[in-house]
C-alpha positions as CSV (number, residue, x, y, z in Angstrom):
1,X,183.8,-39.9,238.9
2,X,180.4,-40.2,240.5
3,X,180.4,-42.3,243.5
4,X,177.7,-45.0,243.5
5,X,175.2,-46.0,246.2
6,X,175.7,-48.9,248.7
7,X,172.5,-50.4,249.5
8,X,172.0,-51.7,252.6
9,X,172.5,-55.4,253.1
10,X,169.6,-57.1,254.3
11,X,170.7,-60.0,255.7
12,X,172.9,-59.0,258.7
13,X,174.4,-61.0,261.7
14,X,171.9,-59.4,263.8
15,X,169.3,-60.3,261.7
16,X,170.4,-64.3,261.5
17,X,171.0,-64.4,265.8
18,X,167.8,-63.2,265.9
19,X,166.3,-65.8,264.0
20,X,168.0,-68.5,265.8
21,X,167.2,-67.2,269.6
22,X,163.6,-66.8,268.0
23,X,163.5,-70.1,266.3
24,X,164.2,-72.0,269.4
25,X,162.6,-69.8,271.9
26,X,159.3,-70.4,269.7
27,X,160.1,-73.9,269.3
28,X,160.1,-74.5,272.8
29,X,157.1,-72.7,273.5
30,X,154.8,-74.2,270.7
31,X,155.5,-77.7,272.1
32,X,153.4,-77.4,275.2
33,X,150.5,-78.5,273.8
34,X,151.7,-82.5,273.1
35,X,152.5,-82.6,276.7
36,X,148.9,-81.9,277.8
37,X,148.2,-85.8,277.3
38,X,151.4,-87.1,279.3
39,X,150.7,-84.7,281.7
40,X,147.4,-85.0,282.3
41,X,147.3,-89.1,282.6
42,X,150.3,-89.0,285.3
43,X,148.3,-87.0,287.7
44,X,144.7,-86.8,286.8
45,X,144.4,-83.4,286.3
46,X,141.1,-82.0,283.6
47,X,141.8,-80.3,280.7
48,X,140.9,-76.7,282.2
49,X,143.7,-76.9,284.4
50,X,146.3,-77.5,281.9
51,X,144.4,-74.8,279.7
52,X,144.9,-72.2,282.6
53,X,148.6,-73.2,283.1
54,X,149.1,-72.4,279.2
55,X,146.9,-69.2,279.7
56,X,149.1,-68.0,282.8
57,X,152.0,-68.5,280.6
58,X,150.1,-65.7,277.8
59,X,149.6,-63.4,280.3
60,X,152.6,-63.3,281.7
61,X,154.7,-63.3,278.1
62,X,152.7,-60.3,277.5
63,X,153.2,-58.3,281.6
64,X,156.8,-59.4,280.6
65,X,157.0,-57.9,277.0
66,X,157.6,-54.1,277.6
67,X,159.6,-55.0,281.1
68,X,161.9,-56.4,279.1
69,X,161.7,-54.0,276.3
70,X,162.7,-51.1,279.1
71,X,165.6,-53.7,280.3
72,X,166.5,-53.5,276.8
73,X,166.6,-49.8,276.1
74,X,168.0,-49.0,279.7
75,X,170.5,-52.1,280.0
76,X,170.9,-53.3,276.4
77,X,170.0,-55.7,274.2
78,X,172.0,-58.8,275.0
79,X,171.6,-58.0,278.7
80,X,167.9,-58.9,278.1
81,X,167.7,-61.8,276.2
82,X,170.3,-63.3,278.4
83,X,168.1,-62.9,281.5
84,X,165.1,-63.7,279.6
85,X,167.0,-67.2,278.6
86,X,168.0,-67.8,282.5
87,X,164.4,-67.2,283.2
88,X,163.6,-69.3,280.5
89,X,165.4,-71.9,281.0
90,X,164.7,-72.1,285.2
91,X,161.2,-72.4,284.7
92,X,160.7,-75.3,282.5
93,X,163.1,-77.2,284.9
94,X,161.1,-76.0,287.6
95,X,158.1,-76.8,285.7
96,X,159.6,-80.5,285.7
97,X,159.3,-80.8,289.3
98,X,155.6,-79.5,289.9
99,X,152.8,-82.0,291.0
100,X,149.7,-80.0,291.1
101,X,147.9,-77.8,288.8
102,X,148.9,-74.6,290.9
103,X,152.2,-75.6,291.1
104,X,152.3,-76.1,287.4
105,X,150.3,-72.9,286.7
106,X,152.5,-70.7,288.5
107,X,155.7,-71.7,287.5
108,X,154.5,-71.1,283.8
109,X,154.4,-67.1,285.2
110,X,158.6,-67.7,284.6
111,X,158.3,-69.8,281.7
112,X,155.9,-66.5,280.0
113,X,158.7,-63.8,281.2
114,X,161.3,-66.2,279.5
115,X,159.9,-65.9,276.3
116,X,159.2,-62.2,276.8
117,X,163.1,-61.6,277.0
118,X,163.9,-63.7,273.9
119,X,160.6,-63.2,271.7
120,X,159.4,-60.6,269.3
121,X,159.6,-57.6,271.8
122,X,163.5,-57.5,272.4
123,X,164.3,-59.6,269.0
124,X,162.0,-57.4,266.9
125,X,163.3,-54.3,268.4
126,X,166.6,-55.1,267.2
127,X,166.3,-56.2,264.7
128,X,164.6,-53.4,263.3
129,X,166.9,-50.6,264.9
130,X,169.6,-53.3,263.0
131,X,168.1,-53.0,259.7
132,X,167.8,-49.8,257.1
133,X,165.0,-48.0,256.3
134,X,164.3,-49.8,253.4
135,X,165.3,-53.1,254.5
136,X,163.4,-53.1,257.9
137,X,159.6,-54.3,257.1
138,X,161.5,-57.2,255.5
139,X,163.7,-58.2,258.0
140,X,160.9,-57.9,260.4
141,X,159.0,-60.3,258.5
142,X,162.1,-62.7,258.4
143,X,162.5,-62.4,262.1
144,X,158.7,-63.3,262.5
145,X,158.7,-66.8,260.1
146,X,161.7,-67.8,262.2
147,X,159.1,-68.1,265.0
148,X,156.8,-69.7,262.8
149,X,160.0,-72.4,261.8
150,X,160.3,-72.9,265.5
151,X,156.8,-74.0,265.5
152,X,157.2,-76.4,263.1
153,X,159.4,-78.6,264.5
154,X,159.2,-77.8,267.9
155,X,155.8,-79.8,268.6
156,X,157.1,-82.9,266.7
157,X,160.8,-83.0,268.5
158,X,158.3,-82.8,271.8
159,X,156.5,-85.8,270.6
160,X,159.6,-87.5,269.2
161,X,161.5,-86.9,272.7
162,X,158.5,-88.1,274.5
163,X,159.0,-91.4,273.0
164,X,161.9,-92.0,274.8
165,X,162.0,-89.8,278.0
166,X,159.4,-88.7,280.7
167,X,158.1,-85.1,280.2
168,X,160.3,-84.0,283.0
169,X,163.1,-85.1,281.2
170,X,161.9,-83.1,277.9
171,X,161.0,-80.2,279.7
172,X,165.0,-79.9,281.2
173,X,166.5,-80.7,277.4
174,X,164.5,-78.0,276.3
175,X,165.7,-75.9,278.8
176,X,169.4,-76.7,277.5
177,X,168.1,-75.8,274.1
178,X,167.4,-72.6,275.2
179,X,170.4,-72.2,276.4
180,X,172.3,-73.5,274.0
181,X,170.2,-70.4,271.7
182,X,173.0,-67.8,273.9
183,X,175.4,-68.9,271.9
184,X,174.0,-66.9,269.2
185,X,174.4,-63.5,271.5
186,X,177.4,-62.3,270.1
187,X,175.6,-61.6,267.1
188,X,173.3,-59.1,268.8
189,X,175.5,-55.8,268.5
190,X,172.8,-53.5,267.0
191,X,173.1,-49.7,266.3
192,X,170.8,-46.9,267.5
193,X,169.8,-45.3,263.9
194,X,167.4,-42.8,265.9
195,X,167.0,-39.0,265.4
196,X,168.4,-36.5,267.6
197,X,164.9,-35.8,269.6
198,X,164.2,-39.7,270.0
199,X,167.7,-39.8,271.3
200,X,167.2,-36.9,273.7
201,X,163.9,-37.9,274.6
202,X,162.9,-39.5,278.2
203,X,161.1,-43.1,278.0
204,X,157.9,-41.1,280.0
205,X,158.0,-38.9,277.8
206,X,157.9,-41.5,274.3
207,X,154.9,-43.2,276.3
208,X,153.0,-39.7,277.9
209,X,153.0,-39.0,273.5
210,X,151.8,-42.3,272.6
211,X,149.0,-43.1,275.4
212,X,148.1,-39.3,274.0
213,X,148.0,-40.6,270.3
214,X,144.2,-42.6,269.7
215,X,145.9,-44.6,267.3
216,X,148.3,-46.3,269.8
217,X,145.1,-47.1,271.7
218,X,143.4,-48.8,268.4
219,X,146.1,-50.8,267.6
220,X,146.3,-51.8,270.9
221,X,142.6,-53.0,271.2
222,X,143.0,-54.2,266.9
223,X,145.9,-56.8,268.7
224,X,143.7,-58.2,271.3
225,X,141.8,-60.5,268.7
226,X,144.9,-61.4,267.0
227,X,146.3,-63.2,270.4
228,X,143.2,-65.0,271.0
229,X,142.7,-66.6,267.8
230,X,146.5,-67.5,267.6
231,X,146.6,-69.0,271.4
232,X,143.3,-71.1,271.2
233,X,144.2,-72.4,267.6
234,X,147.3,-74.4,269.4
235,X,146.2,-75.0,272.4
236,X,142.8,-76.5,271.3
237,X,143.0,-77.4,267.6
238,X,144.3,-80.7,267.5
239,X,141.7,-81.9,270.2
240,X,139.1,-80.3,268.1
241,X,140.0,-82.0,265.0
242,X,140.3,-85.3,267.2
243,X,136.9,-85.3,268.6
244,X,134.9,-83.6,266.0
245,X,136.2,-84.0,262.4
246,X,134.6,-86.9,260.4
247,X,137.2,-90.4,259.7
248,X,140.0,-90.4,257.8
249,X,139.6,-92.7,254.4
250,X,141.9,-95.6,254.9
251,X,142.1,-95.6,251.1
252,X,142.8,-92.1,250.7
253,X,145.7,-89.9,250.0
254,X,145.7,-89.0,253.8
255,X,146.1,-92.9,254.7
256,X,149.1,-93.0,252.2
257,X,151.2,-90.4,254.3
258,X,150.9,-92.1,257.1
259,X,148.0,-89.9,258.7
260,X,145.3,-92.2,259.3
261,X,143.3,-90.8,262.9
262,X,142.2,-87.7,263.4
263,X,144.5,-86.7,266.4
264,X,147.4,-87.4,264.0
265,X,145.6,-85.2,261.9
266,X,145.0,-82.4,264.6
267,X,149.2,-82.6,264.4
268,X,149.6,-82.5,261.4
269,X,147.0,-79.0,261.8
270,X,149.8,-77.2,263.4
271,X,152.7,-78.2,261.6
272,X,150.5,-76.8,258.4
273,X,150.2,-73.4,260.0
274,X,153.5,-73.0,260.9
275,X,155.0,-73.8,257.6
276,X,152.1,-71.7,255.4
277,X,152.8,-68.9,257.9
278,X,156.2,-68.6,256.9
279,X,155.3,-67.5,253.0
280,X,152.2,-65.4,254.7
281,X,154.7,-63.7,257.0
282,X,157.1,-62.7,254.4
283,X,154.2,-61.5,251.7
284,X,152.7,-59.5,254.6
285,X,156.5,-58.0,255.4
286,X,157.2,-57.2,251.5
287,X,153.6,-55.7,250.9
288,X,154.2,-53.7,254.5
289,X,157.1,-51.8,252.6
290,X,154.7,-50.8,249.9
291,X,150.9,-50.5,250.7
292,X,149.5,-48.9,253.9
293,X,150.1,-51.1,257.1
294,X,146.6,-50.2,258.5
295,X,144.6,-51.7,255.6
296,X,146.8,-54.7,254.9
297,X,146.2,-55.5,258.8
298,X,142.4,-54.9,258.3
299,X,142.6,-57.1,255.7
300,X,143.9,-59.2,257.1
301,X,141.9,-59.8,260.1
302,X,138.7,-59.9,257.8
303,X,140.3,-62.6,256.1
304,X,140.8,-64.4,259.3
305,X,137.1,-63.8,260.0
306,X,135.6,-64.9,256.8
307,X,137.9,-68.2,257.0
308,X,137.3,-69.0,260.3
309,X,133.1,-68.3,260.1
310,X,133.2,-70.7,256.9
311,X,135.1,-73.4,258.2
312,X,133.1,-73.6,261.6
313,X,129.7,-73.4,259.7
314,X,130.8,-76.3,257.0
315,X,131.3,-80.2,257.6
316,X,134.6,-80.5,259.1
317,X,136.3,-83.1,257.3
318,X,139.7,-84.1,256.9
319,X,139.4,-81.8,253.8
320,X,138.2,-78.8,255.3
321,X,140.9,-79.0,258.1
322,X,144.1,-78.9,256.0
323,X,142.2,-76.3,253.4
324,X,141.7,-73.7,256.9
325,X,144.7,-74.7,258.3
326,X,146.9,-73.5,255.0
327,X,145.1,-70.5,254.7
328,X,144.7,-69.6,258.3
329,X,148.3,-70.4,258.0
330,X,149.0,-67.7,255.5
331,X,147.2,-65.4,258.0
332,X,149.1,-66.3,261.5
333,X,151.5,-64.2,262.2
334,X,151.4,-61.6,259.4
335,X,150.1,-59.4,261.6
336,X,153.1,-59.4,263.6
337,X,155.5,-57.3,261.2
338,X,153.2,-55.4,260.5
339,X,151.9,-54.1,263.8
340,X,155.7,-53.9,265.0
341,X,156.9,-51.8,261.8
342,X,153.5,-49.3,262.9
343,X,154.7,-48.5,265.8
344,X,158.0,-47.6,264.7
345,X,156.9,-46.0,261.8
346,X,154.4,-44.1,263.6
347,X,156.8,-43.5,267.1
348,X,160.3,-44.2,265.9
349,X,162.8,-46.6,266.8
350,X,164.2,-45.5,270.1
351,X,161.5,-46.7,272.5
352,X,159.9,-49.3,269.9
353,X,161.0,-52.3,272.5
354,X,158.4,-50.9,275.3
355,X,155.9,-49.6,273.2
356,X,155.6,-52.9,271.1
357,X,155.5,-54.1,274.3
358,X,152.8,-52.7,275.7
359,X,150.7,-53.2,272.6
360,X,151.9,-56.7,272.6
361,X,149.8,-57.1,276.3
362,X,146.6,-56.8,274.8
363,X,147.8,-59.9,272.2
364,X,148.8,-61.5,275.0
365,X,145.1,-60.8,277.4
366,X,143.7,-62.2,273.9
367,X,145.8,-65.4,274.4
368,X,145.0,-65.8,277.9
369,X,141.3,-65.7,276.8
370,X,141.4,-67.8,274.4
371,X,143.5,-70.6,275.8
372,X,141.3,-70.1,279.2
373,X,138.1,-69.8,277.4
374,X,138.6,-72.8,275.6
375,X,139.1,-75.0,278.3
376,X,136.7,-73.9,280.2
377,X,133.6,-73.9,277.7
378,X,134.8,-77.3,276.4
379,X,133.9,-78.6,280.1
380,X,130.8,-76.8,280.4
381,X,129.3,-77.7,277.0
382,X,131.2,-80.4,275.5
383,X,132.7,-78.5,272.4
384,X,134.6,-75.8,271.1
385,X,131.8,-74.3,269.1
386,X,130.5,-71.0,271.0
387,X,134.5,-69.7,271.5
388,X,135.2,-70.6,268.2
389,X,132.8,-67.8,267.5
390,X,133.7,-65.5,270.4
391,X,137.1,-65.6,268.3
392,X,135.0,-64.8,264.8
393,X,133.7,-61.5,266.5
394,X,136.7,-60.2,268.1
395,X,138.5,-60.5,264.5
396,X,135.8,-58.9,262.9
397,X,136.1,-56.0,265.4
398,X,140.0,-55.9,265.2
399,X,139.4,-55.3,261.2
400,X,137.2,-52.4,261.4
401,X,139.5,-50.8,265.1
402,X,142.6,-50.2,262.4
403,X,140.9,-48.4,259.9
404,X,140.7,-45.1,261.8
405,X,144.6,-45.3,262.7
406,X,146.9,-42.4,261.3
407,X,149.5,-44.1,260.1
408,X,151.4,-40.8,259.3
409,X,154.9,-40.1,261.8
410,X,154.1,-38.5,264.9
411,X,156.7,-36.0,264.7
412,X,155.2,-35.0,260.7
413,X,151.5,-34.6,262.2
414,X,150.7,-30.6,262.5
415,X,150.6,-29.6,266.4
């Protein structure tokens, strides 16, 4: 009797604790934006200064990325996101106590490694070791929109708990949140399904072969773009709708929700992203399992291109802003899934914590930029127009860096 074929589930418990440690890590981590107001009017501080605390906490998410992806591979998993949680968790309460801008800027350095042990590196790398061949661009994807559901309600509990507490006081329930996310640890027992060489290669040895590889280096320039456009959207966004999108209609359909300024608006903005991110992030995971990963993320970084040059060079009206913030939306972190299943499709699963890592640093230099940049152009010129266009050129130059990559296995490429 012939014996038929098990397919692999997709949906696994490491695949649903990584979704919640995600979810809330993301969640916390979105929020900082709504406390730029509060924070801000306490002590006086300008706009740049918050903007370079947020940037700090970029750059050091991405130096913390592949530190915790080698903690990961050399320690374990759990023993990773736990300390990233700690971390995590010490900083914003830290972060409570700070009453100057370089106070607040440099304990975001612990607040950025905390989210480097439980974001995408560690969770990613899991999760795709976790998951089967065939299931794995998938369950990367879902892994990704549970960021991207962390972001949705993560900036509206922030404003909902500011209603009622002092930042400081939001800033040390989140950090209970966080570590209320360990609870979801236990799930995190995830096989090794790597090859005989992988398993007997060294970690210099993985990253000697990859800093060898020119692809490794284009993807990790083709990420840079993809960090600043994401990290100035958050950070800047809903001031830019506030101080440059035309009124609201009181008698319109925006009115009758309840939206009727444009900061609420600029809110609202995010909230769109993250939720239209969610079905982009899954389409771009699905399509990864069937169409070249290189092209779709071309693609899509020429459609992030094209969206943002026509939305900056048309009337921004209440319109205009939910129609780019829908499709950016779509767009947002679709590259994420599929940059993550390149590099262990292209350099298997063994070291794929570090070197995502690694390539995740240039994202993160790209969000530094971006959040830094912003702030600091909106003082010099009074608007967010000339790095909203610094942002158009380095996606246009992150679409045409991946078409050269060989997306072919490493180990099939002739000597």
């Amino acid at each position: 009797m012939p014996q038929t074929a098990v397919r692999a589930p997709l949906v696994t418990p490491v695949l649903i604790g990584g979704c919640i440690i995600i979810m809330i890590s993301f969640a916390v981590r979105a929020s900082f934006g709504v406390f730029q107001i509060p924070i801000a009017e306490e002590f006086g501080w300008l706009r740049a200064e918050f903007s370079l605390a947020i940037a700090i906490q970029n750059l050091a998410w991405g130096i913390g990325q592949p530190i915790f992806g080698a903690i990961a591979e050399r320690f374990g998993d759990r023993r990773a996101i736990f300390m990233g949680a700690l971390i995590y968790a010490a900083g914003l309460v830290l972060s409570s106590f700070a009453v100057t801008p370089g106070a607040h800027q440099m304990l975001e350095i612990l607040v950025g490694f905390g989210v480097a042990g439980t974001g995408f590196g560690v969770i990613l790398a899991v999760v795709g070791r976790a998951a089967s061949d065939e299931n794995r661009s998938l369950a990367l994807g879902i892994a990704t929109a549970a960021g991207s559901a962390g972001q949705v309600f993560g900036a509206p509990l922030a404003e909902i708990l500011l209603s009622f507490y002092s930042w400081q006081s939001v800033f040390v329930i989140f950090a209970a949140l966080v570590l209320l996310s360990l609870f979801a640890l236990p799930m995190m027992r995830s096989p090794a399904p790597a090859s005989r060489a992988e398993l007997e290669q060294s970690m210099g040895a993985a990253l000697k072969q990859a800093f060898r590889d020119p692809s490794f280096t284009l993807i990790f320039l083709g990420f840079f773009s993809c960090g600043y456009q994401l990290a100035f959207v958050t950070a800047h966004f809903p001031a830019m709708v506030t101080e440059m999108c035309g009124p609201i209609n009181p008698d319109g359909m925006l009115a009758a929700f309840g939206i009727t300024t444009t900061s609420a608006l600029g809110a609202v903005a995010i909230s769109l992203i993250g939720l239209a991110n969610i079905a982009g992030t899954l389409a771009a995971a699905w399509l990864g399992k069937r169409y070249s990963k290189k092209y779709l993320l071309a693609s899509i970084y020429m459609a992030r291109t094209v969206v943002a040059a026509a939305f900056i060079l048309s009337p921004i009206t209440p319109g205009s802003v939910l129609v780019f913030s829908i499709v950016m939306g779509a767009l947002w972190l679709a590259t994420v899934p599929l940059t993550s299943g390149l590099i262990a499709h292209i350099y298997g699963l063994r070291y794929m914590g570090t070197l995502y890592g690694i390539v995740f640093f240039s994202h993160q230099l790209g969000s530094f930029l971006g959040v830094w940049l912003g702030g600091a152009l909106y003082d010099l010129h009074g608007d967010y127009t000339l790095v909203w266009w610094v942002g158009v050129g380095v996606g246009l130059f992150s679409a045409i860096v991946h078409l050269p990559v060989q997306e072919r296995a490493l180990n099939l490429r002739p000597a």
